[in-house]
mmCIF file as gemmi writes it, N, C-alpha and C atoms, coordinates in Angstrom:
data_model
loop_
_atom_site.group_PDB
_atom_site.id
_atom_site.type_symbol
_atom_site.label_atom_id
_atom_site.label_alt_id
_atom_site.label_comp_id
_atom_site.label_asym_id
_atom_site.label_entity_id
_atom_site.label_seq_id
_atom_site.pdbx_PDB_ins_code
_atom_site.Cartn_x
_atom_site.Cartn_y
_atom_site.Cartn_z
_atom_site.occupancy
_atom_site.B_iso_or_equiv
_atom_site.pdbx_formal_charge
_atom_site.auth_seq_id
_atom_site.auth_asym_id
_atom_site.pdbx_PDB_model_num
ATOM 1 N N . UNK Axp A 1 ? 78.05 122.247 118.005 1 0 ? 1 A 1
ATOM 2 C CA . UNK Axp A 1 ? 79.291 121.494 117.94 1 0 ? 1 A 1
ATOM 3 C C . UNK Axp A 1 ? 80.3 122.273 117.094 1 0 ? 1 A 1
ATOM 4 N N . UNK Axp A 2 ? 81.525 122.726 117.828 1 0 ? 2 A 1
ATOM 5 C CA . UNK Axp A 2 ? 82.436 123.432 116.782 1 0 ? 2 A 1
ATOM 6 C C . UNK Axp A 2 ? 83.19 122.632 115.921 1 0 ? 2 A 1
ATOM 7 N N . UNK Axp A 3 ? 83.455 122.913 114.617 1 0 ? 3 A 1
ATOM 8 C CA . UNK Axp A 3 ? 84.032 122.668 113.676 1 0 ? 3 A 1
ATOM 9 C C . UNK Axp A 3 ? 85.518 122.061 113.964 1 0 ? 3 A 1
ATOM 10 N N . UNK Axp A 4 ? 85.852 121.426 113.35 1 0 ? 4 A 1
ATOM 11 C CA . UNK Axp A 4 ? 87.456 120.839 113.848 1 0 ? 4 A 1
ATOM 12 C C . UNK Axp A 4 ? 88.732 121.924 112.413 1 0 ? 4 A 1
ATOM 13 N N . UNK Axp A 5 ? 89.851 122.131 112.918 1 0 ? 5 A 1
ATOM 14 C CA . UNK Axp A 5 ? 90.409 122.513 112.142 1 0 ? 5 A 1
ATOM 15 C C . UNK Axp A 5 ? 91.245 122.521 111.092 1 0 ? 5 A 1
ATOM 16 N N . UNK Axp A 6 ? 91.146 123.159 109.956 1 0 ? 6 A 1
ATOM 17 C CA . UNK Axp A 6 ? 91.749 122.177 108.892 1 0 ? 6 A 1
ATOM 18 C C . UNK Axp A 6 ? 93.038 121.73 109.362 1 0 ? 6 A 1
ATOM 19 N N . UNK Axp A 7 ? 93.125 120.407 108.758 1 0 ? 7 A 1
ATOM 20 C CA . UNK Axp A 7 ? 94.741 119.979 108.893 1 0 ? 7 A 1
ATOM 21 C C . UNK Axp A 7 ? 96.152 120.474 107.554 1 0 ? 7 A 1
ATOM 22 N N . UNK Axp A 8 ? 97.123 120.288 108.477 1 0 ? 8 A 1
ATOM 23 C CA . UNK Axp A 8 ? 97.908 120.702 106.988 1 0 ? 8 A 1
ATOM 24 C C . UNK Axp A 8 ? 98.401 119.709 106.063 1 0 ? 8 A 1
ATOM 25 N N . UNK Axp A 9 ? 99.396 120.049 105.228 1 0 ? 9 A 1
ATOM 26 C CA . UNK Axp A 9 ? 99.765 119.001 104.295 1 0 ? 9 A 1
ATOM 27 C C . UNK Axp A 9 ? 100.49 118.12 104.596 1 0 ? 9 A 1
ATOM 28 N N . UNK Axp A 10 ? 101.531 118.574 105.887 1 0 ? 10 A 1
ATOM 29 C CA . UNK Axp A 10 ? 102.287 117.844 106.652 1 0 ? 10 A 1
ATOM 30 C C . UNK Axp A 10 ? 101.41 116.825 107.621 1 0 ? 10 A 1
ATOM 31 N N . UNK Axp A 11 ? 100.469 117.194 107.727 1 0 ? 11 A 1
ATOM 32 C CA . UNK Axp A 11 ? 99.662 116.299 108.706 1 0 ? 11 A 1
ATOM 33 C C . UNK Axp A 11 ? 99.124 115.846 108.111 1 0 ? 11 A 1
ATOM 34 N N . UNK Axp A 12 ? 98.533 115.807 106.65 1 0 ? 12 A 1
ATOM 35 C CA . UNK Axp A 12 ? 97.605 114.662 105.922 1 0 ? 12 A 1
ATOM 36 C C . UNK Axp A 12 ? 98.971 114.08 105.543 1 0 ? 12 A 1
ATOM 37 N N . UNK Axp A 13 ? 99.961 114.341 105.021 1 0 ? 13 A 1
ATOM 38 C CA . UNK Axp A 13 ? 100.882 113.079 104.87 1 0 ? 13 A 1
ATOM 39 C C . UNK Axp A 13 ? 101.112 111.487 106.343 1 0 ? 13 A 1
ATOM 40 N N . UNK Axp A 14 ? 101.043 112.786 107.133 1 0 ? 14 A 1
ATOM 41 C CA . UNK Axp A 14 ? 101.921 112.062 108.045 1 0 ? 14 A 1
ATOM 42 C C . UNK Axp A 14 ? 100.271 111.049 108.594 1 0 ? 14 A 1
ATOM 43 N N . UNK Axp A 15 ? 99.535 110.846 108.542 1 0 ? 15 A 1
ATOM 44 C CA . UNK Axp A 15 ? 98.306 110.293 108.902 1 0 ? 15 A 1
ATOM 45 C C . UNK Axp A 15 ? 98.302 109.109 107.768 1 0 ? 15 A 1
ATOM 46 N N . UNK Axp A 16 ? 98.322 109.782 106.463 1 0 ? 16 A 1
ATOM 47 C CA . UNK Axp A 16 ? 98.607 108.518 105.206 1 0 ? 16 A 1
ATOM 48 C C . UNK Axp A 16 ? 99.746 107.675 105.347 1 0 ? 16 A 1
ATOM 49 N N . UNK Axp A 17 ? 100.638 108.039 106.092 1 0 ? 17 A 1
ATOM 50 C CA . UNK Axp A 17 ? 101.908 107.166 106.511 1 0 ? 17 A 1
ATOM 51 C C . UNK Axp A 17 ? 101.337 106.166 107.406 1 0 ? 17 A 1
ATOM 52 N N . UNK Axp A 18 ? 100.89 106.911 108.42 1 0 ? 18 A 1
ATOM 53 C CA . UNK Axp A 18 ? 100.458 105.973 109.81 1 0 ? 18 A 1
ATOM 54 C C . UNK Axp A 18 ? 99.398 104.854 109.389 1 0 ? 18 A 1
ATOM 55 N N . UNK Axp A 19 ? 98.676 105.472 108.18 1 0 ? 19 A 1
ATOM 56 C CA . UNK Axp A 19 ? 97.743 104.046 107.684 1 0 ? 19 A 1
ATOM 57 C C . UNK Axp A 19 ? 98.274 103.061 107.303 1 0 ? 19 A 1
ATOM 58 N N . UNK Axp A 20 ? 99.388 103.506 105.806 1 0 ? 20 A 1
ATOM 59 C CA . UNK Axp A 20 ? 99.869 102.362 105.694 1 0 ? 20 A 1
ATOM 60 C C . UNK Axp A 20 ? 100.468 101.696 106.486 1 0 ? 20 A 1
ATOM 61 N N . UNK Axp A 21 ? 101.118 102.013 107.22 1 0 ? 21 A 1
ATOM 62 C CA . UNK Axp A 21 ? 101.786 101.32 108.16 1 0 ? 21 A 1
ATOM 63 C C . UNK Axp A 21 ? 101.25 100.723 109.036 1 0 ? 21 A 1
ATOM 64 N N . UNK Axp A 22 ? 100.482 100.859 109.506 1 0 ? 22 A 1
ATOM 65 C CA . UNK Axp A 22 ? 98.785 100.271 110.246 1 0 ? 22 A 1
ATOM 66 C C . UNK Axp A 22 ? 98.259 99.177 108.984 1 0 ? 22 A 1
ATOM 67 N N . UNK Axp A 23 ? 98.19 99.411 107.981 1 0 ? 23 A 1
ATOM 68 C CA . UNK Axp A 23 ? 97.957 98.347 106.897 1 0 ? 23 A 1
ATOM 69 C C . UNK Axp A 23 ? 98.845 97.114 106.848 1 0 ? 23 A 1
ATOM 70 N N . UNK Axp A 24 ? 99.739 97.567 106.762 1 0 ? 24 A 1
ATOM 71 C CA . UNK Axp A 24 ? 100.815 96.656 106.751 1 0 ? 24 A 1
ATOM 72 C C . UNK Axp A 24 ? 101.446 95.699 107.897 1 0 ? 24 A 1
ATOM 73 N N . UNK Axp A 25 ? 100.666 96.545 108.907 1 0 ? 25 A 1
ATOM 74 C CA . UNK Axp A 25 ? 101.577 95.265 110.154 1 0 ? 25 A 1
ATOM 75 C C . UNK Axp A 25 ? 100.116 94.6 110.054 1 0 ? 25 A 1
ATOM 76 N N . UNK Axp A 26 ? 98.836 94.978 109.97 1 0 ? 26 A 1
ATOM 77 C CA . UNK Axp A 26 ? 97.546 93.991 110.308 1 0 ? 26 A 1
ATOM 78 C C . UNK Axp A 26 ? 97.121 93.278 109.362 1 0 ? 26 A 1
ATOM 79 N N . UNK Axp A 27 ? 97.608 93.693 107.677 1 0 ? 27 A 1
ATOM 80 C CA . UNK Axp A 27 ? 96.657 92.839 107.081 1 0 ? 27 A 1
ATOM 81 C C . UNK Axp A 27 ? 97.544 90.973 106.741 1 0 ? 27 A 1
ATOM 82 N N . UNK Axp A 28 ? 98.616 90.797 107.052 1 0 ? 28 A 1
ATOM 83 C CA . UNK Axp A 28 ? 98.922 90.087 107.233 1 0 ? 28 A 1
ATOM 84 C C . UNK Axp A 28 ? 98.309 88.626 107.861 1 0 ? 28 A 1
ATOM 85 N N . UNK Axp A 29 ? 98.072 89.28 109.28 1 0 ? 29 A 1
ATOM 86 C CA . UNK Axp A 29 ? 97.179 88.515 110.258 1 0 ? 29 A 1
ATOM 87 C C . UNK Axp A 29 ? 95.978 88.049 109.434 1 0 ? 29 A 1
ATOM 88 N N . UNK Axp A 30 ? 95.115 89.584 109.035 1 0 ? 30 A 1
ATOM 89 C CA . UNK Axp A 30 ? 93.769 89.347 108.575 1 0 ? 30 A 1
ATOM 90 C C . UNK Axp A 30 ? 93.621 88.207 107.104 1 0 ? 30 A 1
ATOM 91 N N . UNK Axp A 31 ? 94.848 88.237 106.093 1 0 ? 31 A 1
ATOM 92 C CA . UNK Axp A 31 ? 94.774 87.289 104.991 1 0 ? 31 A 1
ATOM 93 C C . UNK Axp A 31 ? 95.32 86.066 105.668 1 0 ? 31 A 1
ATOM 94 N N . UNK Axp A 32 ? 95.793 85.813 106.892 1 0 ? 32 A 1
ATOM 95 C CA . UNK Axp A 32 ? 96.402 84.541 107.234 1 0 ? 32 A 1
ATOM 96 C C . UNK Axp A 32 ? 95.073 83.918 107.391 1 0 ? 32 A 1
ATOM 97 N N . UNK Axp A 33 ? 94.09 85.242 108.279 1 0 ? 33 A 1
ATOM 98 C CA . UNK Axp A 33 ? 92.768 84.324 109.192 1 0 ? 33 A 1
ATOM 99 C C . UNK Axp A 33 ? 91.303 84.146 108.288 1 0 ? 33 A 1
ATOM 100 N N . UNK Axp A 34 ? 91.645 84.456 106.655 1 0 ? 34 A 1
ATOM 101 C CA . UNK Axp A 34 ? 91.08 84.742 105.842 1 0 ? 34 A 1
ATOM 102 C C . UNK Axp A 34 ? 89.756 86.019 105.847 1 0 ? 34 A 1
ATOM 103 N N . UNK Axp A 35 ? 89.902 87.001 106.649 1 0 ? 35 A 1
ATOM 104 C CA . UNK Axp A 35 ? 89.18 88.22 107.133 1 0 ? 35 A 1
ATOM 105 C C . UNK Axp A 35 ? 89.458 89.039 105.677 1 0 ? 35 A 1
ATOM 106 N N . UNK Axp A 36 ? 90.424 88.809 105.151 1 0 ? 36 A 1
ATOM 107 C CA . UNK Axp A 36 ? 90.648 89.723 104.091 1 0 ? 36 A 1
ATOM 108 C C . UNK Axp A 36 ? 91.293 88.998 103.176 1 0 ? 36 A 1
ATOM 109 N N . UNK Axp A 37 ? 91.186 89.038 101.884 1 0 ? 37 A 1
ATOM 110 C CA . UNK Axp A 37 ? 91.623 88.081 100.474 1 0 ? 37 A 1
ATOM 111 C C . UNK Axp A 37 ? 93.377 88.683 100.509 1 0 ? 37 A 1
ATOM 112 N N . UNK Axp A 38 ? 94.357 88.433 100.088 1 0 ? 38 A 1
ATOM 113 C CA . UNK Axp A 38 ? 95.446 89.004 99.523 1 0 ? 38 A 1
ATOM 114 C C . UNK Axp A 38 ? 95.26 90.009 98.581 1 0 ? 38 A 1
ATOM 115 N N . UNK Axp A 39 ? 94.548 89.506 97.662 1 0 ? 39 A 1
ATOM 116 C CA . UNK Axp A 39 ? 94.21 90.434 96.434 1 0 ? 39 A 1
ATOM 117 C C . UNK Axp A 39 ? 93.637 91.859 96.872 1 0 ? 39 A 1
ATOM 118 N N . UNK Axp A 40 ? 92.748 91.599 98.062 1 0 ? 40 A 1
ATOM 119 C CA . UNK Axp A 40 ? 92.165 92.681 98.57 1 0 ? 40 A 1
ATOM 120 C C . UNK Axp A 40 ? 93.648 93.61 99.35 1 0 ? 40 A 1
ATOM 121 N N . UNK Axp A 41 ? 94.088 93.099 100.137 1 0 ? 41 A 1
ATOM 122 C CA . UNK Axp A 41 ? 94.972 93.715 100.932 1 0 ? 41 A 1
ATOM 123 C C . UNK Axp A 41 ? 96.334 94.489 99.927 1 0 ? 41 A 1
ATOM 124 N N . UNK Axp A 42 ? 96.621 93.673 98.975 1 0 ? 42 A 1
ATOM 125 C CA . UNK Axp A 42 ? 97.864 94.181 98.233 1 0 ? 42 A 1
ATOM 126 C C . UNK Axp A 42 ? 97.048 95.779 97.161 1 0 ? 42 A 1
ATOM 127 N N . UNK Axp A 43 ? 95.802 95.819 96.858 1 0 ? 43 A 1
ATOM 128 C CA . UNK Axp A 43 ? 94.969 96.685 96.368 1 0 ? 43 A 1
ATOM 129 C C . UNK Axp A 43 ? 94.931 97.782 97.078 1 0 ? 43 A 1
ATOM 130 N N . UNK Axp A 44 ? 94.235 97.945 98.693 1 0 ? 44 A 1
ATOM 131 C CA . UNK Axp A 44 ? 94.166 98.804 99.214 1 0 ? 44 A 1
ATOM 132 C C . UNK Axp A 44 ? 95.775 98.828 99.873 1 0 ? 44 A 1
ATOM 133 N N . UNK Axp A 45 ? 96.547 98.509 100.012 1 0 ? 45 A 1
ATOM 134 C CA . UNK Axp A 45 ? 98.382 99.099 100.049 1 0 ? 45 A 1
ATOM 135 C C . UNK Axp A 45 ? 98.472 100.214 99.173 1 0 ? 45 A 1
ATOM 136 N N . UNK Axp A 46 ? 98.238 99.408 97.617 1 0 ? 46 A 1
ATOM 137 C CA . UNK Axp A 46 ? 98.724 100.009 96.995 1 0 ? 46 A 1
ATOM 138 C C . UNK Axp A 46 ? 98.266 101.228 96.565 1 0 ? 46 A 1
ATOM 139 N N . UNK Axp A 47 ? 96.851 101.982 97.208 1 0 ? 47 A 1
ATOM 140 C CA . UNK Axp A 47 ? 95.746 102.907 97.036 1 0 ? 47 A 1
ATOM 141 C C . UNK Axp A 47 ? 96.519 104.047 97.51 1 0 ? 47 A 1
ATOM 142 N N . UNK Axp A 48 ? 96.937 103.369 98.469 1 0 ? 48 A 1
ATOM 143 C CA . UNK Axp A 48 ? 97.153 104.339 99.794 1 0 ? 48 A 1
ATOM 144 C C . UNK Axp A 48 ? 98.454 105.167 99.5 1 0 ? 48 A 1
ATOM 145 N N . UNK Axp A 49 ? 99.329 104.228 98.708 1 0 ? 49 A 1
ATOM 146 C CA . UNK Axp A 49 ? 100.834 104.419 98.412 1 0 ? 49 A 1
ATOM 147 C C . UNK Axp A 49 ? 100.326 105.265 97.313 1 0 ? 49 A 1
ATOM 148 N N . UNK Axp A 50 ? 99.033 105.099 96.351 1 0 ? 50 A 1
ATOM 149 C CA . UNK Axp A 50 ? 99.009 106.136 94.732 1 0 ? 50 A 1
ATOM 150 C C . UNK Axp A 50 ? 98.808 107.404 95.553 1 0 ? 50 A 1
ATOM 151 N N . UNK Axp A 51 ? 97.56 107.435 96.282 1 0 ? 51 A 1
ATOM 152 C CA . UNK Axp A 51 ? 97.715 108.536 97.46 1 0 ? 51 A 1
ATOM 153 C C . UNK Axp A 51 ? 98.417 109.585 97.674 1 0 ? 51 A 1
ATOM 154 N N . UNK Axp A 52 ? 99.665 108.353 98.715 1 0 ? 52 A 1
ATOM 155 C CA . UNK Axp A 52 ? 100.718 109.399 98.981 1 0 ? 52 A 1
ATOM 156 C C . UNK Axp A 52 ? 101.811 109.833 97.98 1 0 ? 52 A 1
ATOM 157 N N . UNK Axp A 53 ? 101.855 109.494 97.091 1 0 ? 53 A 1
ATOM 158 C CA . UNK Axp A 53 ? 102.525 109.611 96.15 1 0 ? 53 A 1
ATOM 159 C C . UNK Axp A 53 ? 102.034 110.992 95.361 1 0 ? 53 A 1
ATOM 160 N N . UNK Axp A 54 ? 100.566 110.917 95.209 1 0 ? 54 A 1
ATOM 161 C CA . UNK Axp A 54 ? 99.987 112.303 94.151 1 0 ? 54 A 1
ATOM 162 C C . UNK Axp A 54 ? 100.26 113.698 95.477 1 0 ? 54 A 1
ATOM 163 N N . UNK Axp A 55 ? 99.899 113.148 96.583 1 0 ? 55 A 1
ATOM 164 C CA . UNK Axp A 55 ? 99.775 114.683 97.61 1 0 ? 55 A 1
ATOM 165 C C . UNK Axp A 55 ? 101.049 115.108 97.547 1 0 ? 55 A 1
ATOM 166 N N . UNK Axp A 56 ? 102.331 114.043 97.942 1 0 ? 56 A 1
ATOM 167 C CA . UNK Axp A 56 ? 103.47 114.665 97.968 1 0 ? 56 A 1
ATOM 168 C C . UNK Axp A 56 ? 103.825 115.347 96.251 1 0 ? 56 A 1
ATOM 169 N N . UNK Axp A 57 ? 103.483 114.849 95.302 1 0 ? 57 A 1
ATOM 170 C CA . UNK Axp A 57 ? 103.615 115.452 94.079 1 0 ? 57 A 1
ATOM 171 C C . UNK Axp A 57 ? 102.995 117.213 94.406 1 0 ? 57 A 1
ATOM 172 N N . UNK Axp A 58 ? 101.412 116.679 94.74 1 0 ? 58 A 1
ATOM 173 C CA . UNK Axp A 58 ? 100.6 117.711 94.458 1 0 ? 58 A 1
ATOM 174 C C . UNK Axp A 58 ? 101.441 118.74 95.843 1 0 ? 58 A 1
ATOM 175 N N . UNK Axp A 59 ? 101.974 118.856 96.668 1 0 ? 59 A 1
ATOM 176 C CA . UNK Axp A 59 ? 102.033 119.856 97.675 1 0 ? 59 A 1
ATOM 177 C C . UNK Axp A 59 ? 103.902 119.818 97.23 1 0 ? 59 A 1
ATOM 178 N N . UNK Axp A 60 ? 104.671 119.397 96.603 1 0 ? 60 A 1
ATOM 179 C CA . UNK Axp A 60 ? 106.201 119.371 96.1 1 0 ? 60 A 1
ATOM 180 C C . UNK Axp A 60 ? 106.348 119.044 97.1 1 0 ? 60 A 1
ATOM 181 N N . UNK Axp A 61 ? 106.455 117.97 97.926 1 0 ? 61 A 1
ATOM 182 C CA . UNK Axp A 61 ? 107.453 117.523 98.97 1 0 ? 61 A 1
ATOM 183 C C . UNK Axp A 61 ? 108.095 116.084 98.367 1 0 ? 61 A 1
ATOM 184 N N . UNK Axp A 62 ? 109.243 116.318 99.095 1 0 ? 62 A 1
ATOM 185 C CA . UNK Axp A 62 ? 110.53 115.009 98.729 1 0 ? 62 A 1
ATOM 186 C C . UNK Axp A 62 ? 109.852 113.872 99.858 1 0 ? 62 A 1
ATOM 187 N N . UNK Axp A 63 ? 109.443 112.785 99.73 1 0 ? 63 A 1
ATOM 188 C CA . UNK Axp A 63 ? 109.341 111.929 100.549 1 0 ? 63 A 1
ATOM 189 C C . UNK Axp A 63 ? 110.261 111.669 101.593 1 0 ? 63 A 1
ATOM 190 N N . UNK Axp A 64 ? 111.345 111.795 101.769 1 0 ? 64 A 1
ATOM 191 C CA . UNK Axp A 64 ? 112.281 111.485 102.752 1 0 ? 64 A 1
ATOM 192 C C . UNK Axp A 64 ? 112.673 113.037 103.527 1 0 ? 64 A 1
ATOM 193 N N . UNK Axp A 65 ? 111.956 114.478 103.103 1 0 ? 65 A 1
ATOM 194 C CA . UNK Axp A 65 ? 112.437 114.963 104.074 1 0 ? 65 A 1
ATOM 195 C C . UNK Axp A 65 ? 110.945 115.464 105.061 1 0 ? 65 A 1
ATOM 196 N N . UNK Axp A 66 ? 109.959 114.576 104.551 1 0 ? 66 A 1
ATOM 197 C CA . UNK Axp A 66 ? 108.658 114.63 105.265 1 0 ? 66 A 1
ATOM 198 C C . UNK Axp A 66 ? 108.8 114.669 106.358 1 0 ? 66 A 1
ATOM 199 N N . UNK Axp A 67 ? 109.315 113.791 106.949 1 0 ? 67 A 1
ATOM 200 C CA . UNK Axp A 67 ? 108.97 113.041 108.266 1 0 ? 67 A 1
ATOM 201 C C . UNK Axp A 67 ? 110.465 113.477 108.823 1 0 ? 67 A 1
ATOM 202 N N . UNK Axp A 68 ? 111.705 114.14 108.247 1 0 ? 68 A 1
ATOM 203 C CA . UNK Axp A 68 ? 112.831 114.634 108.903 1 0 ? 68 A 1
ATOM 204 C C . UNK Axp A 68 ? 112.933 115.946 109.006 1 0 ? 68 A 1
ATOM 205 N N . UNK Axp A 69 ? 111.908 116.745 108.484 1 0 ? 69 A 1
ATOM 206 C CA . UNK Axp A 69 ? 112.125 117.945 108.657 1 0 ? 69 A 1
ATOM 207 C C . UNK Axp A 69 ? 112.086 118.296 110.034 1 0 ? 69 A 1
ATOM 208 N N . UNK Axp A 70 ? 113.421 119.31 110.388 1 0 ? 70 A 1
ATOM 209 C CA . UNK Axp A 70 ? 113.597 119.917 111.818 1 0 ? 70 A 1
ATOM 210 C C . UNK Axp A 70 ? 112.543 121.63 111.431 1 0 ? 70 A 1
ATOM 211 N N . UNK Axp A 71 ? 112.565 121.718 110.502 1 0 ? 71 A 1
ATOM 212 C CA . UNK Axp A 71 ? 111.036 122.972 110.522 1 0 ? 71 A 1
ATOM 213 C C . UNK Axp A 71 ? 110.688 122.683 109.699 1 0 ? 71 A 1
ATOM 214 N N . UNK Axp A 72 ? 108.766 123.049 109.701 1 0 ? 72 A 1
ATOM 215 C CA . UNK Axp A 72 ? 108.158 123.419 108.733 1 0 ? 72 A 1
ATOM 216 C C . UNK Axp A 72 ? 108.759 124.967 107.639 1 0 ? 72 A 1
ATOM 217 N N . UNK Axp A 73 ? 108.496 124.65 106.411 1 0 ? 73 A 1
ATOM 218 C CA . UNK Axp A 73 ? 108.555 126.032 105.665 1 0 ? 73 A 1
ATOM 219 C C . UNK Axp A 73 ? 108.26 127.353 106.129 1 0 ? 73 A 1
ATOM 220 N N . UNK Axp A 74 ? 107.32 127.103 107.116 1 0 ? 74 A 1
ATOM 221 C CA . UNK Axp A 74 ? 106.412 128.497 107.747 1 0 ? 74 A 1
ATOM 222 C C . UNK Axp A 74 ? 107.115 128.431 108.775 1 0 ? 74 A 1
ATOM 223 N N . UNK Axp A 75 ? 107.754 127.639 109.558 1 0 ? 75 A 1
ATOM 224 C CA . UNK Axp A 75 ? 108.35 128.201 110.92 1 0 ? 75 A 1
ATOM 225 C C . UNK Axp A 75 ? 109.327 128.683 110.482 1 0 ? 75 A 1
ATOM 226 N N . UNK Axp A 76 ? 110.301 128.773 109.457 1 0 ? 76 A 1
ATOM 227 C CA . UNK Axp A 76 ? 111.907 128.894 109.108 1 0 ? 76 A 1
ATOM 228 C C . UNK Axp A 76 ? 111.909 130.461 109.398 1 0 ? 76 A 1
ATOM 229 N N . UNK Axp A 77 ? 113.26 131.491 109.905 1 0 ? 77 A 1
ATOM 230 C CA . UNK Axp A 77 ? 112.573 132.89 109.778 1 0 ? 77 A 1
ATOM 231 C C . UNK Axp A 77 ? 113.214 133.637 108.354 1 0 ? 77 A 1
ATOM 232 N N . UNK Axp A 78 ? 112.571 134.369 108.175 1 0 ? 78 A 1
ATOM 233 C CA . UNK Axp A 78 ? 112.624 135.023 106.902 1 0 ? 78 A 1
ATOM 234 C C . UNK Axp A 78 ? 114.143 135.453 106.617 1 0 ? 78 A 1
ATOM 235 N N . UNK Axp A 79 ? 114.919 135.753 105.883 1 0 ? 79 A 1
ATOM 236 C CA . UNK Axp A 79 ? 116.191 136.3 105.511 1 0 ? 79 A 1
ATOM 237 C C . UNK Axp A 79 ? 115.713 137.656 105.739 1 0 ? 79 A 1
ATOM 238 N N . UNK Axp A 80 ? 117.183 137.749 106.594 1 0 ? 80 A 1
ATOM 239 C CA . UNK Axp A 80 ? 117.234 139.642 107.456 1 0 ? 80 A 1
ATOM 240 C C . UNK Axp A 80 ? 118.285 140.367 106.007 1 0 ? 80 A 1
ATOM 241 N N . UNK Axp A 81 ? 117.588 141.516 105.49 1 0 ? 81 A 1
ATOM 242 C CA . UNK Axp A 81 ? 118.761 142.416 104.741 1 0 ? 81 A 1
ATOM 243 C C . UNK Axp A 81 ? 119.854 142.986 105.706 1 0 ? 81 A 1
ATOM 244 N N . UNK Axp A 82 ? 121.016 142.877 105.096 1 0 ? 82 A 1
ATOM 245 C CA . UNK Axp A 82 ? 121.875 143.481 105.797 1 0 ? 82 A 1
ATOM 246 C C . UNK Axp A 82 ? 122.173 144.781 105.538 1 0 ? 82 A 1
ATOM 247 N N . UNK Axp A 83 ? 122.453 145.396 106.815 1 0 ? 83 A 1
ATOM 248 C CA . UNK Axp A 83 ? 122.2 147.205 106.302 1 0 ? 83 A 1
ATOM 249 C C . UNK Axp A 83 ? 122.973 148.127 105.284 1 0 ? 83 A 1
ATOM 250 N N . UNK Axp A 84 ? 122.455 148.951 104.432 1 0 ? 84 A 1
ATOM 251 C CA . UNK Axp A 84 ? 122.621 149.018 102.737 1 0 ? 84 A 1
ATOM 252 C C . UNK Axp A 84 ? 123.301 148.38 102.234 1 0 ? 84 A 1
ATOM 253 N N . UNK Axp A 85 ? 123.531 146.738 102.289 1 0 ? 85 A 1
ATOM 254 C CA . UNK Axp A 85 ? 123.743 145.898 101.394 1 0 ? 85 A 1
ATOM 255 C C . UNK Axp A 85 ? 122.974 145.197 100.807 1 0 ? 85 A 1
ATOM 256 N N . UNK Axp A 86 ? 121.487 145.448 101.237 1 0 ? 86 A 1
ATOM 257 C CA . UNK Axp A 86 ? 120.657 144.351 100.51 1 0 ? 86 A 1
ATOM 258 C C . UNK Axp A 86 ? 120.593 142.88 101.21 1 0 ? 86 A 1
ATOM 259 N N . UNK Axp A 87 ? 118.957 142.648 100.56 1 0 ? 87 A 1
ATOM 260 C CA . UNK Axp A 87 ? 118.861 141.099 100.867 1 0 ? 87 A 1
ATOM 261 C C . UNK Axp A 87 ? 119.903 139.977 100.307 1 0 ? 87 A 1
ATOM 262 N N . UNK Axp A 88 ? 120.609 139.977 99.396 1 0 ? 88 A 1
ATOM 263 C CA . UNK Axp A 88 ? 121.319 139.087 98.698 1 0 ? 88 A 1
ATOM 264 C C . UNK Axp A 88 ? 122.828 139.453 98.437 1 0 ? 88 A 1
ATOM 265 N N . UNK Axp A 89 ? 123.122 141.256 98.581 1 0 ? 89 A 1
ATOM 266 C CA . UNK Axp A 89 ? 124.532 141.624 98.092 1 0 ? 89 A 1
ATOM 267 C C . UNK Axp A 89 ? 125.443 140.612 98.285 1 0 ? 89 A 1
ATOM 268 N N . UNK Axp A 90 ? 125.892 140.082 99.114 1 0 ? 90 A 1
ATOM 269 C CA . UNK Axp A 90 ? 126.918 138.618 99.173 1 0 ? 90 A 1
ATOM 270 C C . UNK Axp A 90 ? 127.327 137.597 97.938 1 0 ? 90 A 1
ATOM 271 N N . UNK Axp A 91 ? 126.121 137.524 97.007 1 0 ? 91 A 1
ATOM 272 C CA . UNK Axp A 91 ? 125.828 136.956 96.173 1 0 ? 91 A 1
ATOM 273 C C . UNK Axp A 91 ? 126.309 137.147 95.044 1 0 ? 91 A 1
């Protein structure tokens, strides 16, 4: 059985998003139908939110340009030097 491949940081965010949000539209139902306590449900929310909160710390991303970024960091292309002026002369 082959190995699956690591995911990135952008994709463990964006999966911790989709939970909570998956948390949040169901556990409603589940504390109405008593399947799950409140106490329980407002606990694991709030797990999920310490979570995403330390990865985006731990990897420096801004929460709001997670999910808007038009590129990843790695797709962007590198700054071209301009010829014998240097990478930055403009500057």
């Amino acid at each position: 059985m082959p190995h699956p491949q690591p995911t990135t940081p952008e994709q463990r965010l964006t999966e911790l998003r989709r939970e909570l949000e998956t948390r949040e539209r169901v556990y409603p139902d589940w504390v109405r139908t008593n399947r799950l306590s409140q106490r329980t449900a407002d606990h694991r929310e709030q797990v999920i939110r310490d979570v995403l909160a330390d990865l985006e710390n731990l990897y420096q991303v801004r929460p709001s340009l997670v999910q808007g970024q038009l590129f990843a960091p790695n797709q962007l292309p590198a700054p071209q030097p301009r010829p014998g002026r240097g990478l930055y002369a403009d500057h």
